[in-house]
C-alpha positions in Angstrom: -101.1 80.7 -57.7 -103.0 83.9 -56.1 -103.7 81.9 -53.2 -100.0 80.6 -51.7 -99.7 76.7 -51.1 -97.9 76.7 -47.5 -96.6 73.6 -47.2 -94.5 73.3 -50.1 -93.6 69.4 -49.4 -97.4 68.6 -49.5 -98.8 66.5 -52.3 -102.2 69.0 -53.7 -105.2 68.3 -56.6 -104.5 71.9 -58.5 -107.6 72.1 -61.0 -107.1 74.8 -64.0 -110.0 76.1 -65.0 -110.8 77.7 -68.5 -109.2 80.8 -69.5 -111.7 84.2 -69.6 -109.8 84.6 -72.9 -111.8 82.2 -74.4 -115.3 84.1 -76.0 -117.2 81.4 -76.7 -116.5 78.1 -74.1 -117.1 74.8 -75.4 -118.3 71.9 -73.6 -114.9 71.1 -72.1 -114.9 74.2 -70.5 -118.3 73.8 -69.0 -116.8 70.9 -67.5 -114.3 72.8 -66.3 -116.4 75.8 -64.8 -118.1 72.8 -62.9 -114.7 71.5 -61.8 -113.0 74.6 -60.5 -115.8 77.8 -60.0 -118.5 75.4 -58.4 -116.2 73.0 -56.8 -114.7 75.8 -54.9 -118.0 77.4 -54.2 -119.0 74.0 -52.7 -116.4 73.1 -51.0 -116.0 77.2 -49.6 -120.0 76.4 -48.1 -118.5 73.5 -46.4 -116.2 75.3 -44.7 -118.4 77.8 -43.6 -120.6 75.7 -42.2 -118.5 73.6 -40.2 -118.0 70.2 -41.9 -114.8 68.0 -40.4 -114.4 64.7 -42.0 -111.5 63.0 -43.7 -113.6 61.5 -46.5 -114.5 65.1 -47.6 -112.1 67.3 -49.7 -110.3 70.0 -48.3 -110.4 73.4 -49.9 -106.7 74.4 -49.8 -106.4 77.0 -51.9 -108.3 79.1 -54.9 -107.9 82.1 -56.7 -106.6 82.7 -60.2 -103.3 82.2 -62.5 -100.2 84.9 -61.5 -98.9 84.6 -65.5 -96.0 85.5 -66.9 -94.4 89.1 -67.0 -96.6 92.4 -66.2 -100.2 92.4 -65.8 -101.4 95.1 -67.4 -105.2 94.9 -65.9 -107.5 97.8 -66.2 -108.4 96.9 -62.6 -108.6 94.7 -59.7 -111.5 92.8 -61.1 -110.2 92.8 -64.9 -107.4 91.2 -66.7 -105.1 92.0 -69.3 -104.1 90.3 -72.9 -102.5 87.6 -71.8 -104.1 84.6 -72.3 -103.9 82.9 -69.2 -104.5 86.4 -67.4 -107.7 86.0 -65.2 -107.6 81.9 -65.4 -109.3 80.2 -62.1 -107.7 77.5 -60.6 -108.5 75.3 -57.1 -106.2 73.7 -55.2 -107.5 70.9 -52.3 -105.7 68.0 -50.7 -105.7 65.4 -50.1 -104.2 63.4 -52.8 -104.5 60.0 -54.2 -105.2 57.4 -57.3 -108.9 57.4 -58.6 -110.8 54.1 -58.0 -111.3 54.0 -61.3 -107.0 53.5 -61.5 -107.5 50.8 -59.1 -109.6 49.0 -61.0 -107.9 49.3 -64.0 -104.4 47.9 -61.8 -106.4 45.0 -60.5 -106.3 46.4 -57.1 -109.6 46.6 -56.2 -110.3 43.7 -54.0 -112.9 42.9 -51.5 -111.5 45.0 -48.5 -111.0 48.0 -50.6 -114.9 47.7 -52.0 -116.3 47.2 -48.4 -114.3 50.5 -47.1 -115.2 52.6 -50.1 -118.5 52.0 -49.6 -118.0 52.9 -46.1 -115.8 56.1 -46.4 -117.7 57.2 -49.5 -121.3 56.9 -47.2 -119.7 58.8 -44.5 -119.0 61.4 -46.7 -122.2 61.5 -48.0 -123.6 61.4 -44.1 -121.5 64.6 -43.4 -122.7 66.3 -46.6 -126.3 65.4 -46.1 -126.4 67.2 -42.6 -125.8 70.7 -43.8 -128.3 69.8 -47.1 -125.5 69.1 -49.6 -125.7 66.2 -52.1 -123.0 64.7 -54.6 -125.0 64.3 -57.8 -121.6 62.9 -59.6 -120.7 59.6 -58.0 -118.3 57.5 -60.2 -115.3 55.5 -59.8 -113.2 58.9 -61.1 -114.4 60.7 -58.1 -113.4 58.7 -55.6 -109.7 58.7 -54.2 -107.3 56.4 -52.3 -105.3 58.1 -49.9 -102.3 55.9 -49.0 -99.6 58.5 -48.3 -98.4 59.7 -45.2 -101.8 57.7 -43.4 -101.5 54.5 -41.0 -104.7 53.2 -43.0 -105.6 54.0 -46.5 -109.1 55.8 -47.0 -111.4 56.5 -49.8 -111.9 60.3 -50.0 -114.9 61.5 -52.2 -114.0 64.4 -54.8 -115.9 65.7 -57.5 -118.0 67.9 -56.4 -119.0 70.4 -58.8 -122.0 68.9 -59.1 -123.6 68.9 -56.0 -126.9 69.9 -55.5 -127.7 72.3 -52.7 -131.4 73.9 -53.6 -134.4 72.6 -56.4 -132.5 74.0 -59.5 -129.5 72.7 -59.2 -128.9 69.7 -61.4 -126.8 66.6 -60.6 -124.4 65.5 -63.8 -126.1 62.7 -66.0 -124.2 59.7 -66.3 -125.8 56.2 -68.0 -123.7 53.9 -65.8 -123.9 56.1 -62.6 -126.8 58.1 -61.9 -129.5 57.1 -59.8 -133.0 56.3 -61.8 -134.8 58.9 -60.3 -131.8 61.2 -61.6 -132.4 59.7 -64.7 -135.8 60.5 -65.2 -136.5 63.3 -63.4 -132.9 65.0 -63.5 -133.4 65.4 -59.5 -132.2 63.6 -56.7 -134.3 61.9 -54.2 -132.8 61.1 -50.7 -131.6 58.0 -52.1 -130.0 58.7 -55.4 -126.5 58.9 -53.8 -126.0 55.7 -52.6 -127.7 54.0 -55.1 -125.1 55.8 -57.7 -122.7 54.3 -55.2 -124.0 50.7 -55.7 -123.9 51.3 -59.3 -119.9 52.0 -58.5 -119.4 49.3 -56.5 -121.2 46.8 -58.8 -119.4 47.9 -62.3 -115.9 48.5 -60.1 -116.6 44.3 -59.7 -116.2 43.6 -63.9 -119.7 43.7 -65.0 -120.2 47.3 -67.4 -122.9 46.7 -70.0 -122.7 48.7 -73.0 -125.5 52.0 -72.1 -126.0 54.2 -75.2 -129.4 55.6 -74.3 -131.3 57.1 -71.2 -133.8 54.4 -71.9 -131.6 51.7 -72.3 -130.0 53.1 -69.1 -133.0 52.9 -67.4 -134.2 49.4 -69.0 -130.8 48.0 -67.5 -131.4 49.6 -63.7 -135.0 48.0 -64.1 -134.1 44.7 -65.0 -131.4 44.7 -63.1 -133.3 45.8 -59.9 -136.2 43.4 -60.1 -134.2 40.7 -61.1 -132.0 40.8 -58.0 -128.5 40.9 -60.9 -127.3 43.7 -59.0 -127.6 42.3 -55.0 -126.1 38.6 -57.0 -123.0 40.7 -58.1 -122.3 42.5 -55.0 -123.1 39.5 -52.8 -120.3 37.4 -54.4 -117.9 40.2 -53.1 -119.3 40.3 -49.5 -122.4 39.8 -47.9 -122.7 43.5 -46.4 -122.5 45.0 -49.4 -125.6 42.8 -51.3 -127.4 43.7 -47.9 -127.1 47.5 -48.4 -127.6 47.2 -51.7 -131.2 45.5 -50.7 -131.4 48.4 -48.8 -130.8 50.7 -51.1 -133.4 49.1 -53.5 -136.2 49.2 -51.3 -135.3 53.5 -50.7 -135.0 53.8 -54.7 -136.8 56.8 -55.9 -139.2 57.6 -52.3 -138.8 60.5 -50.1 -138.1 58.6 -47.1 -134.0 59.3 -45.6 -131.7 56.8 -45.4 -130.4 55.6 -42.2 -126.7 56.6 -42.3 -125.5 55.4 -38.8 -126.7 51.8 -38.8 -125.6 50.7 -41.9 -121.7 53.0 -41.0 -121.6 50.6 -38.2 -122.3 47.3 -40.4 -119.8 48.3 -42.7 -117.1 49.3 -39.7 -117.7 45.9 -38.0 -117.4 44.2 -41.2 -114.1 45.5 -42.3 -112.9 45.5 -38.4 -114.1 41.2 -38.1 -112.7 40.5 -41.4 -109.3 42.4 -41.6 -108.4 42.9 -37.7 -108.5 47.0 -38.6 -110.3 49.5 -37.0 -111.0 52.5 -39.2 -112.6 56.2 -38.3 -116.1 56.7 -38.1 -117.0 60.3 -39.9 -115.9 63.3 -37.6 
């Protein structure tokens, strides 16, 4: 790794991008680009700008693949014949199991839904301040962090996606993307959280079969105006069908959501139903 992890006892995410070797890149290495080049030039801006918040990634290292044996690069900017010469990886911390592993364990119960909601919108809050938007929310972009921590938090990942000006484009998803997403391939001030109710309802059992963008947008319709999604999420807790109410009413306007009041909700919530105090975004 060009860029030296320091902590050698420290758990780290290392993504591997695609190898320059490569002529013509597929898909999966598209995906990859996304994962490692952008994600680094994301999370580099947040640096830069001065974002401090636990639910956010940190960048701990980038750079690209020391392989095997002599490089034989032209130059400082070329690489050589071997295949993995030039290969970009990304290294952040800090670790833990997807949502989407939690769910699949049977392990995500009420408490965990009402904090990821919480951490995961604080994260959004911090991002939104320096004009930076997720674009990608989905249950594999979401971690658990129970090591070395006196309370477990939800840290959002993922962000190779994010959309900081007009022509950048958030990743389509038919179970997670906001409609306005959807339709438009843009993201209004709202399309974050409401791809974080989408989360939260299908992370609760209920994931209809989407093979369609209009299909995928039948189902938020329906769904919406017949009040299936707020029913869902109310039988897990109340706070969560009343942001979700929220959220419907913000669906597809220009007008900002109000971060702070519902943080508070959801701290107060989790604090009068599980005797825990947690961190409000830093």
């Amino acid at each position: 790794i060009a860029s030296p992890v320091d902590d050698a006892g420290k758990s780290v995410f290392l993504y591997v991008g695609s190898p320059p070797s490569q002529l013509e890149p597929a898909w999966e290495d598209m995906n990859l680009w996304y994962q490692v080049q952008r994600q680094t030039k994301i999370l580099s801006i947040m640096k830069q700008r001065g974002l401090s918040s636990k639910y956010l990634p940190q960048l701990h290292g980038s750079g690209r693949i020391l392989h095997p044996g002599q490089c034989q690069k032209p130059s400082s900017g070329g690489r050589c014949d071997h295949p993995w010469c030039g290969t970009p990886i990304l290294v952040t911390t800090p670790v833990g199991e997807t949502v989407a592993d939690l769910v699949n364990g049977g392990r995500f119960g009420q408490e965990e839904a009402i904090r990821c909601c919480h951490d995961c919108l604080s994260a959004l809050s911090s991002s939104s301040s320096v004009g930076i938007r997720h674009g990608d929310i989905r249950p594999e972009n979401v971690v658990y962090v129970t090591s070395g921590v006196r309370h477990p938090y939800f840290v959002l990942i993922g962000w190779g996606h994010a959309v900081l000006e007009d022509r950048d484009r958030p990743a389509m998803n038919l179970h997670f993307s906001s409609t306005y997403a959807l339709q438009e391939g843009k993201l209004c001030a709202a399309s974050d959280a409401e791809s974080l109710i989408y989360m939260l309802y299908f992370c609760s059992g209920d994931f209809p079969e989407l093979d369609s963008v209009e299909g995928a947008l039948q189902w938020r319709e329906t769904s919406w105006s017949k009040r299936l999604i707020q029913q869902k999420l109310g039988d897990v807790s109340t706070i969560l069908k009343a942001f979700s109410d929220y959220v419907d009413s913000l669906c597809g306007t220009p007008y900002p959501l109000d971060y702070d009041i519902w943080l508070r909700r959801l701290k107060r919530n989790l604090s009068e139903d599980h005797g825990k105090e947690i961190e409000t975004s830093g």
